[in-house]
VEXPATI-994153 format. One line per 10 residues: their letters; for each residue x, y, z of C-alpha. Coordinates in pm, whole numbers, plus 50000, padded with zeros to 5 digits. Example, Ala and Ser with C-alpha at 12.3 -4.5 7.8 and 13.67 -1.06 7.14 Angstrom:
% residues 2
as	51230 49550 50780 | 51367 49894 50714 $
% end
This chain:
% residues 663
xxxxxxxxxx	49225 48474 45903 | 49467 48270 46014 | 49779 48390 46214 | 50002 48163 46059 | 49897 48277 45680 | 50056 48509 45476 | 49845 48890 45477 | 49581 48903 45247 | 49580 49301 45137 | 49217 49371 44985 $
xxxxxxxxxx	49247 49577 44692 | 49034 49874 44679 | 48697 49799 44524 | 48503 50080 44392 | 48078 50028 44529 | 47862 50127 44250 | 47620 50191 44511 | 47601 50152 44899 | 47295 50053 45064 | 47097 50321 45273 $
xxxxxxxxxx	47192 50206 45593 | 47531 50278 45559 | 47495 50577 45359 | 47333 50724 45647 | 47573 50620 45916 | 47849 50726 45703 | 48046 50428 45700 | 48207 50212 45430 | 47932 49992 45317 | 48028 49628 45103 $
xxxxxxxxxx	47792 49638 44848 | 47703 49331 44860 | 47345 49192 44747 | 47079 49172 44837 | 47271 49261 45188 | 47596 49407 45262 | 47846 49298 45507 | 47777 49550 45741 | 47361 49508 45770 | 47463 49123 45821 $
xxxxxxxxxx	47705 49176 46108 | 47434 49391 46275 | 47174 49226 46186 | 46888 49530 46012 | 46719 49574 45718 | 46959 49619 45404 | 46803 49798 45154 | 46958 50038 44829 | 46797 50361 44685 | 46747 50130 44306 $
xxxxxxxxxx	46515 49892 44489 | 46323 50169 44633 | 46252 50290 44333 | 46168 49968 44144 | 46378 49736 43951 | 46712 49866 43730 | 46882 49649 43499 | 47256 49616 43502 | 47483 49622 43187 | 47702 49284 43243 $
xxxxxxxxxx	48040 49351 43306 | 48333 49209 43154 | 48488 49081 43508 | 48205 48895 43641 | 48358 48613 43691 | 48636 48827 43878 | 48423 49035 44063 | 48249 48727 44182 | 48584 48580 44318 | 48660 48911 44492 $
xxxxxxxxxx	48353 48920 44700 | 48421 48562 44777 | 48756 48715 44947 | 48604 49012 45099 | 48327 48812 45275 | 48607 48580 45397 | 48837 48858 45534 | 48524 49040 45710 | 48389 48760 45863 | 48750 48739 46040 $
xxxxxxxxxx	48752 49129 46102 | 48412 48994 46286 | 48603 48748 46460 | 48836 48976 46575 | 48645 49252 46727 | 48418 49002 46847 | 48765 48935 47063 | 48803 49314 47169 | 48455 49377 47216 | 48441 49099 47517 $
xxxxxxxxxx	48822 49255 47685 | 48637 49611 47637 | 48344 49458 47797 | 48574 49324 48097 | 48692 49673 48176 | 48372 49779 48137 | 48235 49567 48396 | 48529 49665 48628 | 48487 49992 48573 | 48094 49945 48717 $
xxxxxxxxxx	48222 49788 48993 | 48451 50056 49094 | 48176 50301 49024 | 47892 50105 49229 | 48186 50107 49495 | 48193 50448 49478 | 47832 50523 49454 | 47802 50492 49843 | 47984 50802 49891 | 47769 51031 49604 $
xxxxxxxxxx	47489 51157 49846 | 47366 51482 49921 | 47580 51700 50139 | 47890 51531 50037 | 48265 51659 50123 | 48414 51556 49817 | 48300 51576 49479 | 48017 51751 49264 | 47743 51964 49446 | 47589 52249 49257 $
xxxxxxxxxx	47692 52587 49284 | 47420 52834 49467 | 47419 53102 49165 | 47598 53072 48839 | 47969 52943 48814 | 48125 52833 49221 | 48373 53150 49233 | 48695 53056 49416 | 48690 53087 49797 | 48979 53366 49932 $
xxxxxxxxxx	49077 53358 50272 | 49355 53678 50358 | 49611 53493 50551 | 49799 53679 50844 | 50095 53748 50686 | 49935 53947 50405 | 49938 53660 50147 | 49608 53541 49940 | 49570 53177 49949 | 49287 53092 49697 $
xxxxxxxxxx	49093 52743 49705 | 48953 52620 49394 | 48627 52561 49294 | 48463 52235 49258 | 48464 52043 48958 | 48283 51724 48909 | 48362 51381 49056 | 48324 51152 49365 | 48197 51269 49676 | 48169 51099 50006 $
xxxxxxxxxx	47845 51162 50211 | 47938 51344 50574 | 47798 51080 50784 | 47981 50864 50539 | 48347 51010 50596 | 48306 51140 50934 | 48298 50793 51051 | 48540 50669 50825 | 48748 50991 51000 | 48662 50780 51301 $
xxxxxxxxxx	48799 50470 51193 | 49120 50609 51098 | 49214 50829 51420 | 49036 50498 51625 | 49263 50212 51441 | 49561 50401 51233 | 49655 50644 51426 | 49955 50560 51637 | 49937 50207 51486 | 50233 50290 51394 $
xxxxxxxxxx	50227 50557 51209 | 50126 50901 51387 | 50108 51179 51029 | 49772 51386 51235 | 49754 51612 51563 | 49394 51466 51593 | 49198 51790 51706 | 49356 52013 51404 | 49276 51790 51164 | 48936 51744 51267 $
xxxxxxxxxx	48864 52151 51349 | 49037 52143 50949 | 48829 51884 50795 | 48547 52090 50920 | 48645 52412 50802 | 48757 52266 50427 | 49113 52344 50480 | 49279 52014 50427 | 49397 51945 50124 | 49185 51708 49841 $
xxxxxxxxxx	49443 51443 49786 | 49472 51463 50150 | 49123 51378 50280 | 49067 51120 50006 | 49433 50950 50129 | 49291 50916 50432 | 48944 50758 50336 | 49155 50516 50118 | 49345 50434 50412 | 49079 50387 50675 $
xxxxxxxxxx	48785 50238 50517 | 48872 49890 50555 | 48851 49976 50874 | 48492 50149 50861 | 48203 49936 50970 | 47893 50210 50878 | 47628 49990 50709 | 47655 50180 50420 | 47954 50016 50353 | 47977 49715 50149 $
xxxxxxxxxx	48177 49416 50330 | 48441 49382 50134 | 48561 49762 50063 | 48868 49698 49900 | 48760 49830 49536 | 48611 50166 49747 | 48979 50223 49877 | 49110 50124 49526 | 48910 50403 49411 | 49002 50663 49657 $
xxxxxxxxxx	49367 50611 49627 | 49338 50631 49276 | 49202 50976 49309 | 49400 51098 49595 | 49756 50991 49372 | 49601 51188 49059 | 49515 51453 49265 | 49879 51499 49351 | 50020 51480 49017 | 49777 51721 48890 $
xxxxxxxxxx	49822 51939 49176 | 50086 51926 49329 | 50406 51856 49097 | 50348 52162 48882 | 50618 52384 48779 | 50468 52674 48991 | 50352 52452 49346 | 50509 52430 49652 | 50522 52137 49855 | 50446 52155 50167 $
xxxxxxxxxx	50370 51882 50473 | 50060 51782 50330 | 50171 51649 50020 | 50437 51412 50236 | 50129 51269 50436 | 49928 51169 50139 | 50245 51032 49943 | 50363 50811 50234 | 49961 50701 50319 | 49917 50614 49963 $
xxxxxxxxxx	50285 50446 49952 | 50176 50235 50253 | 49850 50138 50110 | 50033 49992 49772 | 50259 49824 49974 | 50044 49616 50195 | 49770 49582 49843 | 49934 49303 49659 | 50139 49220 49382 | 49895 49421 49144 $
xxxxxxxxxx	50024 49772 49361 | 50356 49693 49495 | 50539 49860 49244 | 50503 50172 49267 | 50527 50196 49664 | 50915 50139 49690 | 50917 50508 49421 | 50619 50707 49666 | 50822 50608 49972 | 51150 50770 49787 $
xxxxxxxxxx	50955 51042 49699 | 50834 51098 50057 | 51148 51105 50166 | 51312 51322 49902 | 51009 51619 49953 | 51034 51598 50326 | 51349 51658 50329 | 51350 51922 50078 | 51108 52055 50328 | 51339 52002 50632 $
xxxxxxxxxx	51164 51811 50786 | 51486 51618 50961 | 51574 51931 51104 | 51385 52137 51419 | 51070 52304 51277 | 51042 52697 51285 | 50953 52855 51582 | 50709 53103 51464 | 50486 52760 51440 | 50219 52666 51711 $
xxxxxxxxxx	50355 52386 51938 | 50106 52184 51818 | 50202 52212 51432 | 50574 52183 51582 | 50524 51843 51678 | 50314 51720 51365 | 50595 51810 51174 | 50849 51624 51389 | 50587 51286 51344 | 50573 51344 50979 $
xxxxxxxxxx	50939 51291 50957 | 50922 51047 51221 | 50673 50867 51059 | 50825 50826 50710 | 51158 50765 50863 | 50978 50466 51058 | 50794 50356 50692 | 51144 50357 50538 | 51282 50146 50786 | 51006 49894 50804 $
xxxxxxxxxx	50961 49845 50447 | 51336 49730 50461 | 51317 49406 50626 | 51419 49221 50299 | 51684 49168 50007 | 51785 49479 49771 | 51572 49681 49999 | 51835 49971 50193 | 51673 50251 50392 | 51696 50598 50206 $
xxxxxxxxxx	51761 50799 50530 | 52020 50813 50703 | 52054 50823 51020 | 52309 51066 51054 | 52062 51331 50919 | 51775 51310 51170 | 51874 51638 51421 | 51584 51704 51578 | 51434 51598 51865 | 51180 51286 51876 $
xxxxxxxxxx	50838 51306 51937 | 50725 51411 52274 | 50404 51175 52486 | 50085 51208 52352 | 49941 51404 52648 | 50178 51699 52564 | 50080 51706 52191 | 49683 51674 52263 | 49694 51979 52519 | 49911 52191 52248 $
xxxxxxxxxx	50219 52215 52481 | 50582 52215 52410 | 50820 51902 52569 | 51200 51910 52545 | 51255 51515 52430 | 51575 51348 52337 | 51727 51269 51999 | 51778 50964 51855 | 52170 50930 51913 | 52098 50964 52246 $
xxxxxxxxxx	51803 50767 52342 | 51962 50456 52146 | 52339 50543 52271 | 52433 50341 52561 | 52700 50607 52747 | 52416 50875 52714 | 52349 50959 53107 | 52060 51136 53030 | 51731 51107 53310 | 51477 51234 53045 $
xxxxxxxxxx	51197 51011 52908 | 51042 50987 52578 | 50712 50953 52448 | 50590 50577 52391 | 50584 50685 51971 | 50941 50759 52038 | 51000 50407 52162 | 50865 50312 51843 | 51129 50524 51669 | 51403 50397 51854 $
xxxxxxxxxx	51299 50012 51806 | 51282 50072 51428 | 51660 50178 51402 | 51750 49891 51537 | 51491 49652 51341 | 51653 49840 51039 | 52009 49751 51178 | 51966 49430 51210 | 51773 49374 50864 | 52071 49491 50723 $
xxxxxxxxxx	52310 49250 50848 | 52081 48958 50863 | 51895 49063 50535 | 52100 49246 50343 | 52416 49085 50400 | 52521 49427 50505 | 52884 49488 50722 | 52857 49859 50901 | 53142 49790 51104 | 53392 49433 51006 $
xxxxxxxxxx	53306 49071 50889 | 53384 48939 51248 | 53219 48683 51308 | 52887 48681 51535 | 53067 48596 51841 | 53309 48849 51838 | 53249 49169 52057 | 53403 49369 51795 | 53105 49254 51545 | 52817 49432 51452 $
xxxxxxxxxx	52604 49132 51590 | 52699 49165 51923 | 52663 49542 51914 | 52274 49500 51785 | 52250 49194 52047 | 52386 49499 52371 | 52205 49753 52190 | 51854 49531 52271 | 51943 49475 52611 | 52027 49869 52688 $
xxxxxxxxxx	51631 49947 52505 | 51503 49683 52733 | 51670 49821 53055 | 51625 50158 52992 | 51252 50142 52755 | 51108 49897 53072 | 51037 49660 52757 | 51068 49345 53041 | 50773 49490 53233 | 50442 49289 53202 $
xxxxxxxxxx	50200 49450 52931 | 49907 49437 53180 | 50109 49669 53423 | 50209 49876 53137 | 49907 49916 52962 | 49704 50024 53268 | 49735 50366 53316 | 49583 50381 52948 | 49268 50307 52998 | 48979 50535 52961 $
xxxxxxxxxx	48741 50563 53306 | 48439 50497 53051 | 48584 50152 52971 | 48815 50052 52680 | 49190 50151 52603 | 49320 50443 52464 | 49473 50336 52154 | 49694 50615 52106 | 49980 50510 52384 | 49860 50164 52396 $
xxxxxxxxxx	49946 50105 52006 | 50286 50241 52033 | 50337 50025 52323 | 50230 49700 52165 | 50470 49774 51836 | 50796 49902 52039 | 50753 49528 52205 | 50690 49359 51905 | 50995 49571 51732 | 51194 49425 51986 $
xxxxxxxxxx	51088 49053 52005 | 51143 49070 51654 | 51497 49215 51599 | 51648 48961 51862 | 51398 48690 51599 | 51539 48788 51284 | 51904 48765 51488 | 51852 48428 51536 | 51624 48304 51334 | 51766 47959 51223 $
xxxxxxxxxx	51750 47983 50807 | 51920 48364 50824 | 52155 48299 51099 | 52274 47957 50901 | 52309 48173 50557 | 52509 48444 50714 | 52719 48162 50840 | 52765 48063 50516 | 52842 48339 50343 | 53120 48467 50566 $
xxxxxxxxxx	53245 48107 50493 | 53234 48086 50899 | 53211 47747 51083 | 53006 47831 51439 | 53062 47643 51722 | 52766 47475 51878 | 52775 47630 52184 | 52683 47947 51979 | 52406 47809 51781 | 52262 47661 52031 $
xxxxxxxxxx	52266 47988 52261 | 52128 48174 51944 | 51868 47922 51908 | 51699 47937 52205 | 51678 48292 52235 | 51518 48307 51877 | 51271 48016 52028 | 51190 48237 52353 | 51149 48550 52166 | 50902 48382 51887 $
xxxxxxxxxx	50706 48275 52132 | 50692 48610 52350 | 50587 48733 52041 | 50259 48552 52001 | 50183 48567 52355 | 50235 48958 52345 | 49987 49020 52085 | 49718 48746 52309 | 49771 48950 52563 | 49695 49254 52383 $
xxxxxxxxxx	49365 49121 52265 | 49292 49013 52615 | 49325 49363 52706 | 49113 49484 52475 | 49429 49653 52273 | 49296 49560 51895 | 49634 49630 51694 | 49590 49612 51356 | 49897 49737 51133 | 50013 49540 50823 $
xxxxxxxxxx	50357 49500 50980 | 50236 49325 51303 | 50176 49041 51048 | 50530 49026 50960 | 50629 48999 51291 | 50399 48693 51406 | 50509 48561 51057 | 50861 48546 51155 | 50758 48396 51495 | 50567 48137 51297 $
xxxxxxxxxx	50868 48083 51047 | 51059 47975 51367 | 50812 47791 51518 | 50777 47610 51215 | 51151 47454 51277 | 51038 47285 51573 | 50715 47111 51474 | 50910 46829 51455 | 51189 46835 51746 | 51273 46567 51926 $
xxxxxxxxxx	51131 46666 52250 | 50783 46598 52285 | 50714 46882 52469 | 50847 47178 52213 | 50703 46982 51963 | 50384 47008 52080 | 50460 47400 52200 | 50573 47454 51823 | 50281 47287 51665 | 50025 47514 51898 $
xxxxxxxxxx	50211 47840 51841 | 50253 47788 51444 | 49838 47757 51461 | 49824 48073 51682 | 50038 48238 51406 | 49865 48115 51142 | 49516 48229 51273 | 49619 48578 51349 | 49737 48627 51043 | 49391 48475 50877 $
xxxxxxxxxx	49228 48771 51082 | 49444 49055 51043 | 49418 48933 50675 | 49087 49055 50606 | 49208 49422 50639 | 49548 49374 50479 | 49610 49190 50113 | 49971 49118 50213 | 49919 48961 50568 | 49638 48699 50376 $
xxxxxxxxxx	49881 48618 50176 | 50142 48562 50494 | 49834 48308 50650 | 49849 48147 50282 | 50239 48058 50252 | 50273 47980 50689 | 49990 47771 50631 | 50190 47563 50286 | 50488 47599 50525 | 50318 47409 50785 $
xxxxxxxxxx	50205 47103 50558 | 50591 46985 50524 | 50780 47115 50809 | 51005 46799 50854 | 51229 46979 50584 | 51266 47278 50812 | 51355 47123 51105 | 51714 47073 51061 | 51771 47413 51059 | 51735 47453 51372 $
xxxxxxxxxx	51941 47172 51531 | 52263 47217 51668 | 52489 47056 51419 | 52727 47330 51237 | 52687 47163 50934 | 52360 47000 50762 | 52206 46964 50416 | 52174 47269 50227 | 51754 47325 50148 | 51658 47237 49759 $
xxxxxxxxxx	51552 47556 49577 | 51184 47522 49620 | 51229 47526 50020 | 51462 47772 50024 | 51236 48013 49795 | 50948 47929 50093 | 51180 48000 50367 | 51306 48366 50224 | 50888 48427 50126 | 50877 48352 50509 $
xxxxxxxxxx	51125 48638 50617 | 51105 48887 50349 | 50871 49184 50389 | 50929 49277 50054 | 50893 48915 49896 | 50568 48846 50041 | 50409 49199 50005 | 50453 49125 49664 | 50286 48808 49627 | 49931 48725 49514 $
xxxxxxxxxx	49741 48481 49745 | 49585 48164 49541 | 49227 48245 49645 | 49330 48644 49565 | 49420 48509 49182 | 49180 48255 49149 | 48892 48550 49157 | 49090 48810 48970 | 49094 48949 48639 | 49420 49062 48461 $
xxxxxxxxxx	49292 49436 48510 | 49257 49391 48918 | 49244 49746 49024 | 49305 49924 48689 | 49660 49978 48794 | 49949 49892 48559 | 50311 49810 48639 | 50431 50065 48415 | 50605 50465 48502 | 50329 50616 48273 $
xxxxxxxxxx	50058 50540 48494 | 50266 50586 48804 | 50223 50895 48738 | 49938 50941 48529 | 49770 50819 48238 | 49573 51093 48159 | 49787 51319 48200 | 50084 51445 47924 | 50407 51617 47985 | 50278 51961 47880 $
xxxxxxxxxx	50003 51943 48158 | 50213 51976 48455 | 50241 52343 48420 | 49924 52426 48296 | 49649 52638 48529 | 49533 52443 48823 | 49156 52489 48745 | 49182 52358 48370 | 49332 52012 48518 | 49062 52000 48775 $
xxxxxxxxxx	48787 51985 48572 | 48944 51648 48505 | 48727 51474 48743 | 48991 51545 49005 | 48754 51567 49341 | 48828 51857 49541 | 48732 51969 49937 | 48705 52294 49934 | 48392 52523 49901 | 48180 52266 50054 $
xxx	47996 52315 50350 | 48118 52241 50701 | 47955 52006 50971 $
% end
């Protein structure tokens, strides 16, 4: 039928008789002779009970001719019924096939002896395991119900993977040796463990593995988030640190996954931040707790509080902590935390304040900490258009520019951030060969944090807008002071992460590719200067930007799609180049440029773009998420479930750690 034609409504006809076929399938059968509508769409034998038993005459009805005209109609409108399910069988058929992607994905981690998923009980029905805590309390872990599992040699070396290239790179959620010594004892939670795989298998090289294990991490996050709202938002759970480490792992992971994701990190960050602080974790943990545990809760905080910040370098994007809030101490050095000891550290009012006379040193994640305040400082005035203190302008002492701008130069005095990376880096470095990732990570990012703040400072498109908004005319003394740092500090940027692969220092977090895309951005204004020499220096460093990214790219969606848009950006770069010449005023960009330039310094903007060669090979159901609060927070689950018994919602396919046996 036609769209554009009036409905046709099909009287109800009355079948003297329907054929066998149909009779024993139960369905509505046509009637028609000498085969209905149905046997023809499907193709079988059509055959009624009166021709069975021999031929029966008919009396001739008045309405022949009628009739005859009303199957006329009904074979039209069922051949386009036909049509149209024809149409939903093939988008069925494309979930379908998704669907058996995900699942062949997934197969790899269904073997025996598997951590997570179905394994048969020893005797009858798996009774739940009960473990009398010291306090007196019964903590009860369910059984196992059916779903994926993940092979032990399988997730022990994705384990690997994560503590080997995640951990401390930024983000430090894990005191290593508990969380192995847990893992192994089934005492980490299930959304937990399967956060983690999501998080690490890109990094995973076991042959088992296919190359491209995007959809396997699909899948595992996927679980882990359902696992939570099963779980863990119930009217009768308590939240507790756990359920803040999978939340902000999962958050990260839709962030840096591509448009088809990015919704729904900006709510899991928020909802990071809202639990751990209903947990307290801002404020000094209890001291009944083992150092160790002490200081994991500190980095959890720490950690989401650096997440917030990060994700914040762009438009309509303010931080959800404030800073204000954050009493306790930072983290301590990584030696401390390994050996289980206790390390009085400073806070972060002190360590950033510039009067504070204090002689004590923090741990390199702390640097980390400290570097991200100001990152998120100066993403709000540069970004966000954002006044803390006045609307002097840049130049004035009294402005919040020139606080952030002595603010960097007391972190590099009193953080040694001037020192050369090969003299910092090398009393990290394990006697068997190779560097210890956990200080030499931090190490890396504080210096990138910092290259980059004084970047985004004067980086020649933002500087020129916040010129322009504050309706400001800057002499050209200024811009051309500004300039050159910008210049000096985009290239110290690439050169810093050289040197780090030099050293053998892989670093591979999403955000490092927002920082050499910044650089690049910057470079990018030069291609095309006057003097032969930074012209050539600009042309060199956008390629070194551009091939980073390309690499880092094959672990993170986002940064491919940074390589994608510096790489457009490089084809016309004449347009660019007046913005960073010294003239106060030049020709404002046309939209299209100034859409590329923003895609260029917005984490948020380009995290949320799709690459060409991304679209060109996906389907309108990539990753069977939706952009819609339902699934958010889960489709197949109703309002009524959220307070029902834990064990009735697990037998939703929810996979589950516990019970299973250790290594």
């Amino acid at each position: 039928m036609d769209s554009n034609d009036e409905p046709f409504y099909l009287p109800v006809h009355r079948v003297a008789q329907a054929c066998v076929t149909c009779r024993r399938k139960k369905i509505r059968c046509t009637g028609n002779r000498p085969i209905c509508m149905q046997c023809r769409r499907l193709r079988q034998e059509c055959v009624y009970t009166d021709s069975l038993n021999g031929p029966k005459s008919n009396p001739p009805s008045r309405q022949e001719g009628q009739e005859g005209h009303s199957g006329d109609s009904v074979l039209h409108t069922n051949e386009a019924i036909i049509e149209r399910l024809a149409s939903i069988e093939t988008t069925l058929q494309s979930f379908a096939d998704k669907l058996e992607r995900l699942s062949n994905a997934a197969s790899i981690f269904t073997q025996p002896g598997s951590r997570l998923g179905p394994e048969a009980p020893p005797s009858g029905e798996r009774q739940s395991k009960r473990k009398h805590l010291s306090d007196g309390e019964l903590e009860v872990t369910s059984p196992t119900p059916e779903g994926y599992s993940v092979s032990e040699e399988v997730l022990m070396s994705v384990v690997d993977a994560y503590f080997m290239y995640a951990q401390n790179q930024p983000y430090s959620f894990f005191h290593e040796g508990n969380f192995r010594r847990r893992l192994a004892q089934n005492e980490l939670a299930d959304h937990l463990v399967l956060a983690v795989v999501a998080s690490a298998v890109r990094f995973c090289t076991h042959p088992q593995l296919p190359v491209d294990t995007h959809e396997v991490a699909v899948t595992y996050a996927n679980k882990s988030w359902q696992s939570v709202i099963s779980n863990c938002f119930g009217t009768s759970t308590a939240a507790n640190v756990s359920i803040v480490q999978t939340i902000a792992l999962l958050a990260l992971f839709d962030f840096t996954a591509g448009k088809s994701r990015h919704g729904a990190a900006w709510v899991k960050i928020g909802m990071a931040v809202r639990i751990a602080q209903d947990l307290g974790l801002m404020l000094e943990p209890p001291a009944d707790l083992s150092f160790a545990d002490q200081e994991e809760r500190r980095r959890v905080f720490w950690s989401v509080y650096l997440l917030d910040r990060l994700v914040s370098c762009g438009r309509g994007r303010p931080p959800a902590i404030v800073d204000a809030c954050c009493q306790l101490q930072l983290p301590c050095d990584e030696q401390t935390w390994r050996d289980g000891a206790w390390q009085q550290t400073l806070t972060l009012d002190e360590l950033a304040n510039r009067t504070s006379p204090s002689p004590q040193r923090a741990g390199l994640f702390a640097h980390v900490i400290v570097m991200a305040y100001t990152v998120g400082r100066a993403a709000q005035y540069m970004l966000q258009e954002f006044n803390i203190r006045s609307r002097y302008p840049p130049w004035d002492p009294s402005s919040d520019f020139a606080a952030i701008e002595a603010d960097l130069l007391h972190l590099e005095s009193r953080l040694e951030l001037d020192k050369p990376l090969a003299e910092t880096l090398s009393p990290y470095y394990i006697p068997a060969g190779g560097a210890d990732y956990h200080h030499t990570g931090p190490i890396v990012f504080s210096t990138a944090l910092f290259h980059l703040c004084y970047c985004m400072l004067t980086h020649p498109f933002l500087l020129r807008r916040r010129l322009e908004i504050g309706q400001i005319t800057a002499p050209s003394s200024f811009l051309a002071r500004m300039f050159d740092t910008g210049w000096h500090h985009a290239q110290r940027m690439v050169e810093l992460f050289k040197a780090a692969n030099n050293h053998g220092c892989m670093f591979r977090s999403s955000f490092s590719g927002y920082c050499i895309l910044i650089a690049g951005s910057i470079a990018a204004c030069y291609t095309d200067d006057e003097d032969t020499a930074k012209r050539l220096k600009a042309s060199n460093l956008l390629q070194e930007a551009i091939t980073y990214l390309q690499g880092t790219g094959r672990y993170w969606r986002n940064v491919s799609t940074m390589g994608e848009i510096l790489q457009h950006a490089a084809e016309n770069t004449l347009v660019y180049s007046q913005l960073a010449s010294q003239r106060s005023q030049i020709a404002p960009l046309s939209p299209e440029h100034s859409n590329t330039m923003w895609s260029l310094v917005d984490y948020s903007t380009i995290s949320n773009e799709t690459s060409a060669s991304l679209a060109a090979n996906q389907s309108t159901t990539a990753d069977l998420w939706f952009d819609s609060w339902i699934d958010l927070f889960g489709m197949q689950y109703s309002a009524g479930d959220f307070g029902t018994d834990r064990n009735a919602l697990d037998g939703a396919a929810v996979p589950q750690v516990g019970n299973l046996p250790g290594l």
